[in-house]
N, C-alpha and C positions, 0 to 999 in steps of 0.2 A: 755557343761561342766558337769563333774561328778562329786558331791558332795558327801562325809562318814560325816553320821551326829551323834553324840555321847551326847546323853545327859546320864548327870553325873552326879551323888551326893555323895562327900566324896568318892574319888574315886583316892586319889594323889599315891598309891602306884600302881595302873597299868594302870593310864593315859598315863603315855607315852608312853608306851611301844605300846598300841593299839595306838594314835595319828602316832608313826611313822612307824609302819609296813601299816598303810592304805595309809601314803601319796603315794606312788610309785604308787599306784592304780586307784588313783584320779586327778581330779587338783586343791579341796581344801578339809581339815576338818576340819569339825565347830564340834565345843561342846559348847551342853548350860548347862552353869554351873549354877543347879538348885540349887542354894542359899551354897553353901556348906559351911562349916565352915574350911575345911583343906585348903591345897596348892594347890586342884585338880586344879582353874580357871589359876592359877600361873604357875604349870608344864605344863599344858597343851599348851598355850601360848608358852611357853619355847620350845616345842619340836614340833611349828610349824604349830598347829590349831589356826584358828581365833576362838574366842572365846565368846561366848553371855551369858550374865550372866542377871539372875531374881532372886528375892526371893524364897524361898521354895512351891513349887506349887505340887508338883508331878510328873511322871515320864511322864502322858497324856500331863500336862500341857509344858512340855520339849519337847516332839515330836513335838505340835501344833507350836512351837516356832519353831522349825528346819523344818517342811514345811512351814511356811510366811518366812523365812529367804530364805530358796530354790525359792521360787516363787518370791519373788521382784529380787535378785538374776539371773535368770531366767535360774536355773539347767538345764537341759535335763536328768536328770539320778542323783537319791537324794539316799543313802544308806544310812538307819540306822543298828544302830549295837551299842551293848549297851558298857557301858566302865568302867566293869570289869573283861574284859579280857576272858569271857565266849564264845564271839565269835573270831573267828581268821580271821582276817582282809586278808590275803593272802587269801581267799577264798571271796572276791569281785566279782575278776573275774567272777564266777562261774553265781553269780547271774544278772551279765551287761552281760553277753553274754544271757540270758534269754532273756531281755530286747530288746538288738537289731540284736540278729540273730536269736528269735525265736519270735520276735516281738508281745509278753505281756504286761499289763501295769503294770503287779505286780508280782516280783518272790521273793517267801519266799524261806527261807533257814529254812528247816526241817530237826527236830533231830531224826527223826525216820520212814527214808524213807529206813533204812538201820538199823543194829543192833549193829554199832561201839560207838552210846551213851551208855554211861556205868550212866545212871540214875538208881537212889535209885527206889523198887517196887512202892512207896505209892509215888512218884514226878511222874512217868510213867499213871499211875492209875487218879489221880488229871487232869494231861492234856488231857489224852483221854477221860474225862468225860465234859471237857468244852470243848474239840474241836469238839464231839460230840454234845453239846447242841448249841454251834456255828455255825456247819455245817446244823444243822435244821433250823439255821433262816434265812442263807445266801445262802442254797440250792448248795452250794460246797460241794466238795468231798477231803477235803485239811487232813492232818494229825497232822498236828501239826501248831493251831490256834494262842500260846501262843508266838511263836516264835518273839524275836524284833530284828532277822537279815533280812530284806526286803534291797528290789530294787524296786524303781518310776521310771515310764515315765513321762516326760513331761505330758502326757495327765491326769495321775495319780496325780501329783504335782497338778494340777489344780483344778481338781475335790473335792479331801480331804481334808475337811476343821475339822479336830477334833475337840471335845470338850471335851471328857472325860479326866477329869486332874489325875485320877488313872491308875492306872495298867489294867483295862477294855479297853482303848484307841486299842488295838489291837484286840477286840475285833469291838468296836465301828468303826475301817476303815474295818474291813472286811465287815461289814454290809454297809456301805458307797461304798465299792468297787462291792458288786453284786444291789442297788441300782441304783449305775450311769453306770452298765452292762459296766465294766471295765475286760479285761480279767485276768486271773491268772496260775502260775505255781510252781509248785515247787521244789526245787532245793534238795538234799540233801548235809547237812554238816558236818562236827564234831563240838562238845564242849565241854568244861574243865569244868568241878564242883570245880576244888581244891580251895583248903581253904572259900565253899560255905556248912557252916555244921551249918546256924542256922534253924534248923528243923521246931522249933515253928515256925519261922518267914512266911515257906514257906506254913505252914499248915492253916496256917490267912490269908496269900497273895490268897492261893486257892480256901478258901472260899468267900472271895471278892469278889474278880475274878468271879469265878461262879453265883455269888448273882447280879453281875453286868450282865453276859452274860445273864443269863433268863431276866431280867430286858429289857435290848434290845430286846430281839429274842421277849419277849410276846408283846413288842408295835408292833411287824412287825404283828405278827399272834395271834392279841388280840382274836379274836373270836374259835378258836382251845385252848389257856389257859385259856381265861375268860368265853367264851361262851357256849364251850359242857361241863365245872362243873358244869356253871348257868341251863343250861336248866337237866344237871342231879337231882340235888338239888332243879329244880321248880317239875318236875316228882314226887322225892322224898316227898318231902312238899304236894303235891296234894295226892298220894297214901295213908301218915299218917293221912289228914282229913277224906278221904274215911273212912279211917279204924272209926277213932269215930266217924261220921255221922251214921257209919251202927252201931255201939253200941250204941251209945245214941237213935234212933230212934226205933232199933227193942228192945232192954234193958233197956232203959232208965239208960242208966251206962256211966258216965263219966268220959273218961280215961284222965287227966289231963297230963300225959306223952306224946299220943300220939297227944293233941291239943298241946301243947307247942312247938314239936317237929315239927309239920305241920307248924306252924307260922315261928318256926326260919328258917327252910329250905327254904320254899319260901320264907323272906324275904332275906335270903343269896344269893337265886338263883334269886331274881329278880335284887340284886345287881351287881352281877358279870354278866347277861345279857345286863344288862343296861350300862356297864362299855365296855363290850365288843364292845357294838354300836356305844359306843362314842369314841374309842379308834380306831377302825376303819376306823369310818369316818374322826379322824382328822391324822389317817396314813397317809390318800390317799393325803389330802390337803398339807402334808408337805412332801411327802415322796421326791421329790426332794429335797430338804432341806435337810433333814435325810439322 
C-alpha cells in the first residue's frame, strides 16, 4: 500500500486541494493535524484523508507521527509532502517509480536539480549552505537536503524512527538514512512559492535549521569540530606560556597577557578535546540508535 502523508498546521485554505489531487495516486492520505486552530483537521476529513490529530508539537513531531502511523499500518511506500500546496501531488509518481523500479529506499524530490524553481537569491543561498553542512555529516552528494517531498521503502519505514520535533527532522532522517546505509536518489520537481512572502519567518526558520544541522553533523564527527579546535587552542595555550617562561626567566618581566592568555587556551582546548572524546565514544555506542 502507498501512503501521502501531509502534516499540517492551519492550513484549511489548501488542504483540500493537496488531499485530492494525491488521492488518485495512492491508496490512502493521512494528515496529522498538528494541533491547528482553523477547519484544516475538518476539510481535510471532508475531502477524503484519514486524519490524525495531536496538540501542537512541530513539523518533526508531525513527520514522527506519520511514520508510526505507516508502520503499524504496514505501508510499503509512505510519501511525505507538506500541505500548503508548495508541492504538487501529481508528481508522486515520479518519486514511487524511484522506489520500485530503481529500487531505493529513499527518493527526494529536489528543487534544484533543474533551473525551473523560481526561488528568492537569499532562500537559494540559505539551502545550499545547509545541504552543504548536511552533506558533510551524511557523506551524500544530494542537492537539496531541506526538501519535505520524500518517498519510503518499507525498509525505510522501518528503520526511521525521528525524533526531532522541529523543522531539523529532515535533516535528523538524512543522518538516520546514511547511518542504517539505506540507499538514496533524487528526483527532480517543481514548486509554488505563491502567497509564501513571510521573509522574516524564513530567515529565523534558516538559522534554526542550520544551528540544528551542525548540531547533528558535530555529534557524527565530534572529533574533526571539537577536537582539531581543542588540539589547535592546547598548541596555542602552550606556545603563549613558552613565550613568558622565556621572558620571565631570561628578563625577569612578567607578561600578565601572555600568562592569562596561555591559561584560557589550554583550558578551552582541553575542553573541547575532552568533549570530543567523549562525544566520540558515545557516537559509536549509540550510533545504531542514531
Amino acid at each position: 500500500m502507498k501512503f501521502a502523508c501531509i502534516p499540517a498546521y492551519n492550513e484549511e485554505d489548501s488542504i483540500e486541494l493537496v488531499v485530492t489531487k494525491s488521492l488518485p495516486h495512492v491508496d490512502r492520505v493521512i494528515v496529522c493535524d498538528d494541533g491547528s486552530t482553523d477547519n484544516t483537521a475538518k476539510i481535510a476529513k471532508e475531502a477524503g484523508a484519514i486524519v490524525i490529530s495531536q496538540t501542537n508539537q512541530g513539523y518533526g513531531a508531525a513527520i514522527s507521527s506519520l511514520f508510526e502511523y505507516s508502520r503499524k499500518e504496514n505501508a510499503q511506500i509512505m510519501i511525505t509532502l507538506d500541505g500548503d500546496g508548495q508541492h504538487n501531488p501529481d508528481q508522486i509518481p515520479l518519486l514511487v517509480d524511484a522506489i520500485t523500479t530503481h529500487d531505493v529506499d529513499v527518493a527526494i524530490g529536489s528543487r534544484f536539480l533543474d533551473d525551473s524553481t523560481k526561488a528568492t537569491r537569499y532562500r537559494k543561498a540559505g539551502i545550499k549552505i545547509i545541504t552543504s553542512a548536511s552533506n558533510y555529516g551524511t557523506n551524500f552528494k544530494i542537492s537539496d537536503s531541506q526538501s519535505g517531498f520524500r518517498a519510503y521503502s518499507k525498509d525505510a519505514i522501518d528503520a526511521i524512527h525521528p525524533t526531532e520535533q522541529g523543522m531539523a527532522v529532515s535533516t535528523e532522517i538524512l543522518l538516520k538514512i546514511s547511518n542504517k546505509g539505506l540507499s538514496i536518489a533524487e528526483v527532480p520537481i517543481t514548486i509554488s512559492y505563491e502567497g509564501d512572502t513571510s521573509e522574516q519567518h524564513s530567515v529565523s526558520h534558516g538559522v534554526g535549521v542550520l544551528a540544528n544541522t551542525i548540531k547533528y553533523v558535530s555529534i557524527k564527527h565530534p572529533l574533526q569540530f571539537y577536537g582539531i579546535p581543542g588540539i589547535v587552542l592546547l598548541v596555542a595555550g602552550i606556545i603563549l606560556g613558552g613565550v613568558f617562561l622565556d621572558r620571565y626567566l631570561n628578563d625577569q618581566v612578567i607578561f600578565y597577557g601572555s600568562l592569562l592568555g596561555s591559561v584560557v587556551l589550554f583550558l578551552l582546548g582541553a575542553i573541547l578535546s575532552v568533549t570530543a572524546i567523549i562525544l566520540f565514544s558515545m557516537a559509536n555506542l549509540v550510533r545504531d540508535r542514531y
